[in-house]
C-alpha positions in Angstrom: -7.2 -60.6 -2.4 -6.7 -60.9 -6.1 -4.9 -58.1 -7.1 -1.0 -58.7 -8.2 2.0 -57.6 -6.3 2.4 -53.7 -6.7 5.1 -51.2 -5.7 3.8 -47.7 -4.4 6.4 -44.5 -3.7 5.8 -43.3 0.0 5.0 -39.5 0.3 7.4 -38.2 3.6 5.6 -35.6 5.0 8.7 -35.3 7.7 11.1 -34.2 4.8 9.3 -32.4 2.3 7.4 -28.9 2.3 3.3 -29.1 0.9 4.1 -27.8 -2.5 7.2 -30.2 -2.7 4.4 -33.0 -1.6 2.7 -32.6 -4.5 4.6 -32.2 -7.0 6.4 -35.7 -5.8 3.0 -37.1 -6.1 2.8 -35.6 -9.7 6.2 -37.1 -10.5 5.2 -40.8 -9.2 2.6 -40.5 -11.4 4.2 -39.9 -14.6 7.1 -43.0 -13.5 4.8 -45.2 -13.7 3.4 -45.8 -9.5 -0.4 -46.5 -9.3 -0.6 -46.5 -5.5 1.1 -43.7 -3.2 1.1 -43.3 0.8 1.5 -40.1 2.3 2.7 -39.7 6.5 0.3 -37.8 8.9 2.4 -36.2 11.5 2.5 -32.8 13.6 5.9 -33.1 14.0 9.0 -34.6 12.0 11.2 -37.3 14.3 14.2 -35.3 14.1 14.3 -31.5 13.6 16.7 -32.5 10.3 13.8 -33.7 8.2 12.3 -30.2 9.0 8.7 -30.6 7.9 5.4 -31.5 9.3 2.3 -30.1 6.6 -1.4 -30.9 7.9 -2.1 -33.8 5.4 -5.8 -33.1 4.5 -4.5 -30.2 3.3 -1.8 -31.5 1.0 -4.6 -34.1 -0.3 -6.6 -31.6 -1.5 -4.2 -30.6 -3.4 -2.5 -34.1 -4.5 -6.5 -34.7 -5.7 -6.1 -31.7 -8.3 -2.6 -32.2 -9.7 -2.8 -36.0 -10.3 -5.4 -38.0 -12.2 -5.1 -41.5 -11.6 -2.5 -41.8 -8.8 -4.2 -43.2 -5.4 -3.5 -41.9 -2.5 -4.1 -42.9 1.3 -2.5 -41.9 4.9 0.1 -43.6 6.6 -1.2 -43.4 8.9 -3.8 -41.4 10.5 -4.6 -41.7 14.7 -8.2 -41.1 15.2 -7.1 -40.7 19.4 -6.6 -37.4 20.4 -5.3 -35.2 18.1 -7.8 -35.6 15.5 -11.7 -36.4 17.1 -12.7 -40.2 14.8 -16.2 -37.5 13.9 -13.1 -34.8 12.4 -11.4 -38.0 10.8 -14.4 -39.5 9.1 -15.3 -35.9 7.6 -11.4 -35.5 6.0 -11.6 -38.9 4.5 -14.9 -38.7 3.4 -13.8 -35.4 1.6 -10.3 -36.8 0.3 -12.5 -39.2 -1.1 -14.9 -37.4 -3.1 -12.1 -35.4 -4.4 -10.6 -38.8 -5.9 -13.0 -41.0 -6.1 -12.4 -44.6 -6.0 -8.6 -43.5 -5.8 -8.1 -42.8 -1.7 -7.5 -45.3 1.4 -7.6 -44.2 4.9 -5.1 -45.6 7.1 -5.4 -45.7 10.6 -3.8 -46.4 14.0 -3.0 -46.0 17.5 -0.7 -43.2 16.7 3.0 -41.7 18.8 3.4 -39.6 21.8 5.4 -37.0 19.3 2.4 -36.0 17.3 -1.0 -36.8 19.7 0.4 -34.8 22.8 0.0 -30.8 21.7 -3.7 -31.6 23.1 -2.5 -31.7 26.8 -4.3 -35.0 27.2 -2.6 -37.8 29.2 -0.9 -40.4 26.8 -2.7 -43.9 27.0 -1.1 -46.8 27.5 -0.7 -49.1 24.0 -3.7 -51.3 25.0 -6.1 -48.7 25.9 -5.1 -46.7 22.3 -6.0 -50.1 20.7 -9.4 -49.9 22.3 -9.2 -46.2 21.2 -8.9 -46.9 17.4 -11.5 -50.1 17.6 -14.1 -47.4 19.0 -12.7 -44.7 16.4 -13.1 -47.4 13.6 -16.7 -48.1 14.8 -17.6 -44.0 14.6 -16.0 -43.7 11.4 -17.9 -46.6 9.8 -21.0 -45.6 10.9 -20.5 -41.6 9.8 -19.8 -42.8 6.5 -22.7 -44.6 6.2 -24.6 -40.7 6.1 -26.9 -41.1 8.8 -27.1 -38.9 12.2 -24.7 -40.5 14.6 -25.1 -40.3 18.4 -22.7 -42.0 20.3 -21.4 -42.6 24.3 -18.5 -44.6 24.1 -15.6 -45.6 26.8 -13.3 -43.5 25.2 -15.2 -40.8 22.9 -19.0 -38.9 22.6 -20.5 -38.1 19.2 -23.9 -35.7 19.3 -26.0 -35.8 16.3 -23.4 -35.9 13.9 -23.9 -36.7 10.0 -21.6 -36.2 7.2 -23.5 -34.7 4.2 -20.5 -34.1 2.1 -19.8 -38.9 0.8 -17.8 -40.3 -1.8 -20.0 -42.6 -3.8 -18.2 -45.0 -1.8 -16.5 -45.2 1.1 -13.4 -45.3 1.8 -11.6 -48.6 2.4 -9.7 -48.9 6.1 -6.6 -50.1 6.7 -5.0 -50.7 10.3 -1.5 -50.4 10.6 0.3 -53.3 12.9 3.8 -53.6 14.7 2.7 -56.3 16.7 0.6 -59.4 17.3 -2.0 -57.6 19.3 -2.7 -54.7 16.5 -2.4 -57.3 13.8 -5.1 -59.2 15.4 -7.3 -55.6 15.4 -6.1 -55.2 11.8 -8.1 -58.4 11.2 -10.9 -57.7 13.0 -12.1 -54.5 12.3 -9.9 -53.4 9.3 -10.1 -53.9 5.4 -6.2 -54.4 5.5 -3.3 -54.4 7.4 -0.5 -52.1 6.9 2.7 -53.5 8.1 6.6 -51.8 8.7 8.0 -55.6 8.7 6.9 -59.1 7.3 6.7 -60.6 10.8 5.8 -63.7 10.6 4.0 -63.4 14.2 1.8 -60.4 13.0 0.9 -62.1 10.0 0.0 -65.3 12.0 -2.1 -63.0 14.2 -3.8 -60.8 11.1 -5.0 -64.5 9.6 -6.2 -65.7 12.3 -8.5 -62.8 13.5 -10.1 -62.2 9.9 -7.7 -60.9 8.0 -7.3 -64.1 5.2 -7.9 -62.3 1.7 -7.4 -58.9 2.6 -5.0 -56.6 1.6 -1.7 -56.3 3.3 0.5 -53.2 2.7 4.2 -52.8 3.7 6.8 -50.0 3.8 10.4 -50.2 3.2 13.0 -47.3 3.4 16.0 -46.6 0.8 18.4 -44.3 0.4 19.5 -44.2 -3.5 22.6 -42.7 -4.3 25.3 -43.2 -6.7 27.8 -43.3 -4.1 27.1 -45.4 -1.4 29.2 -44.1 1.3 26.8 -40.8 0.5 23.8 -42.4 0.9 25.0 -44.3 4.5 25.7 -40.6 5.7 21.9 -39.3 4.5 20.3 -41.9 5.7 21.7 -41.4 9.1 21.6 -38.0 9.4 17.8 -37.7 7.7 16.6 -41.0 9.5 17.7 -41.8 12.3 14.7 -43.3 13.9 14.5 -45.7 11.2 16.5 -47.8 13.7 14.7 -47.3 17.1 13.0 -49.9 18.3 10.5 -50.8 21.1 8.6 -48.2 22.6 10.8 -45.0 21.6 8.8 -44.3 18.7 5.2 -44.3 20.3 6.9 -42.6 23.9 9.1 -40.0 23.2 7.2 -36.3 23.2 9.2 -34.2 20.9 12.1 -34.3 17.9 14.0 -32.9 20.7 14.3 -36.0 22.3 14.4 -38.2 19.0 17.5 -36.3 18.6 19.1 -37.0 21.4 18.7 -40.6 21.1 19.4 -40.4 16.9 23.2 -38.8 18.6 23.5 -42.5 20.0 22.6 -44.3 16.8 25.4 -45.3 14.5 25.4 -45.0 10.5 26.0 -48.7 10.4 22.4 -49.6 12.8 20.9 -47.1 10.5 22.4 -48.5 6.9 20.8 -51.7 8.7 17.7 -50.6 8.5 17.9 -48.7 5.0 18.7 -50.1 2.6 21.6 -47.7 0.8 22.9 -47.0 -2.6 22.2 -48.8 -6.0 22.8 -52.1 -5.4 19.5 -53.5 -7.7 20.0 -56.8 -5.3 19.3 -55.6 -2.0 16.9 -53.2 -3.6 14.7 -56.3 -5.0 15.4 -58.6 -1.8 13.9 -56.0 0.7 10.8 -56.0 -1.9 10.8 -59.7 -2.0 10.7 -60.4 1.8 7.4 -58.6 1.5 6.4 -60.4 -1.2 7.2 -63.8 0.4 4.8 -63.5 3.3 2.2 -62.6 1.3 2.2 -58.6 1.5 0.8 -57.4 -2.0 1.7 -54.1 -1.9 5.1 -52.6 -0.6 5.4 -48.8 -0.4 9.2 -47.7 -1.0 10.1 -44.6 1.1 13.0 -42.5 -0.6 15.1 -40.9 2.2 16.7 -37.7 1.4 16.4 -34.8 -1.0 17.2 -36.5 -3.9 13.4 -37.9 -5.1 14.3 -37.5 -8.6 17.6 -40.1 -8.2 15.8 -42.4 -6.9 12.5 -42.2 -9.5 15.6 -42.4 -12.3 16.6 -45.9 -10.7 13.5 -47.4 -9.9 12.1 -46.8 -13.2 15.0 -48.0 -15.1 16.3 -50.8 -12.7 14.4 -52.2 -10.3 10.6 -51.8 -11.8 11.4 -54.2 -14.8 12.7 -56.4 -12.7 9.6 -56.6 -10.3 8.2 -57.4 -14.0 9.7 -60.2 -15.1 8.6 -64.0 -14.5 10.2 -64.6 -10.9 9.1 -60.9 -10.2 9.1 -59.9 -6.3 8.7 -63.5 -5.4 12.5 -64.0 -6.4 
């Protein structure tokens, strides 16, 4: 891993419409973000972010308005909803649309989005063995021969990609826990992590992931007035401060609701960081930083996109810049 510390803008497919997608991938562009991660869901968490575009879709488009800025999933579930054969074939294509520029992430996916199949919801340990087989079928397809496969958990017949990137797409395996982190290791070219744990970066070392990438996500809320951005954030994201197995168990945004009604603005603000204070800003960057992540993606919650480009660009980027950078 040789590549310095980098700050990408996270693409909320919950909260924004396609067309608004894009054009927020246009505008991260032209502030100055190289790297950019976009959500792959069926459904939003809470019926107030209101949005839930099919992602290979909104790619395509992302490919053609932007010219440099790369793009990758965050993150995609090769486990029910989407067959790892259907998978493979969108990345390959995202690829080849911007070449050298896309990442596919990857994991073990929630109840709220894999469901709508009818298929009974796998314990966490048996979606793990889910994505390693997924992983396995997708490295294989994009290596362009005919793929025949009879898994545990999946069957491929004579399938072969003709439409490749020059190269394939890098893998990353997004982690919440020891046991993922160790899979991250093992089978993926990077580890995309919501926390700096120090127990899932213990696990990603020591099950091959020493050199590889690590990607991490934090969530703001930037507004003027603080008190504002406390109220967004709660009312926008509210999940931002479950825990435990809510996010992976709970079927609809029905039901994140009703738990969001017993979540209070101060276990949210928690979890968010709120307002413009360039200090708490830069500290949630640095804890990254500090155990070794080298990119952290910086999720914007709330309408207001073009506040928080404003501030980033003119407050908290040159900052990230200077000799004691993220590492403060």
């Amino acid at each position: 891993m040789t590549e310095p510390f980098r700050l990408g803008y996270w693409l909320s497919s919950e909260e924004h419409p396609p067309r608004r997608l894009v054009a927020l991938a246009v505008e991260a562009e032209r502030s100055g973000f190289a790297t950019a991660m976009i959500s792959d869901h069926f459904h939003p968490w809470v019926e107030a972010q209101g949005q839930a575009p099919f992602v290979w879709g909104v790619l395509g488009a992302i490919a053609q308005a932007t010219d440099a800025l790369e793009v990758g999933t965050g993150v995609t579930a090769p486990i029910q909803r989407l067959h790892p054969a259907v998978v493979a074939q969108a990345a390959a294509t995202a690829a080849a649309l911007m070449p050298g520029r896309f990442f596919l992430g990857l994991g073990t996916g929630e109840r709220l989005n894999e469901h709508i199949t009818g298929e009974h919801w796998p314990t966490a340990a048996v979606r793990r063995a889910m994505l390693e087989e997924a992983i396995g079928i997708i490295r294989r397809l994009f290596e362009g021969g005919n793929v025949n496969h009879r898994g545990e958990h999946f069957v491929v017949e004579h399938a072969q990609l003709f439409s490749l990137p020059d190269e394939p797409p890098p893998l990353f395996v997004a982690a919440g826990g020891k046991r993922s982190a160790a899979l991250a290791g093992r089978v993926g070219d990077g580890l995309i992590g919501v926390e700096p744990s120090a127990d899932v970066i213990d696990a990603f070392e020591a099950n091959g992931g020493a050199g590889k990438h690590r990607f991490g996500q934090i969530h703001v809320c930037v507004d003027d007035d603080a008190v504002v951005a406390r109220r967004t954030a709660h009312r926008v994201w509210p999940n931002g401060a479950f825990e435990g197995t809510m996010l992976t168990e709970l079927p609809r945004p029905t039901e994140f609701g009703e738990v969001a009604s017993l979540v209070s603005e101060d276990q949210v603000a928690a979890k968010v960081v709120c307002g413009t204070d360039v200090e708490r800003h830069l500290e949630a960057i640095a804890s990254f930083a500090a155990a070794g992540f080298d990119r952290v993606y910086v999720h914007q919650v709330g309408p207001d996109q073009e506040r928080f480009f404003r501030f980033y660009r003119d407050e908290i980027v040159p900052r990230l810049a200077s000799p004691s950078g993220a590492r403060r």
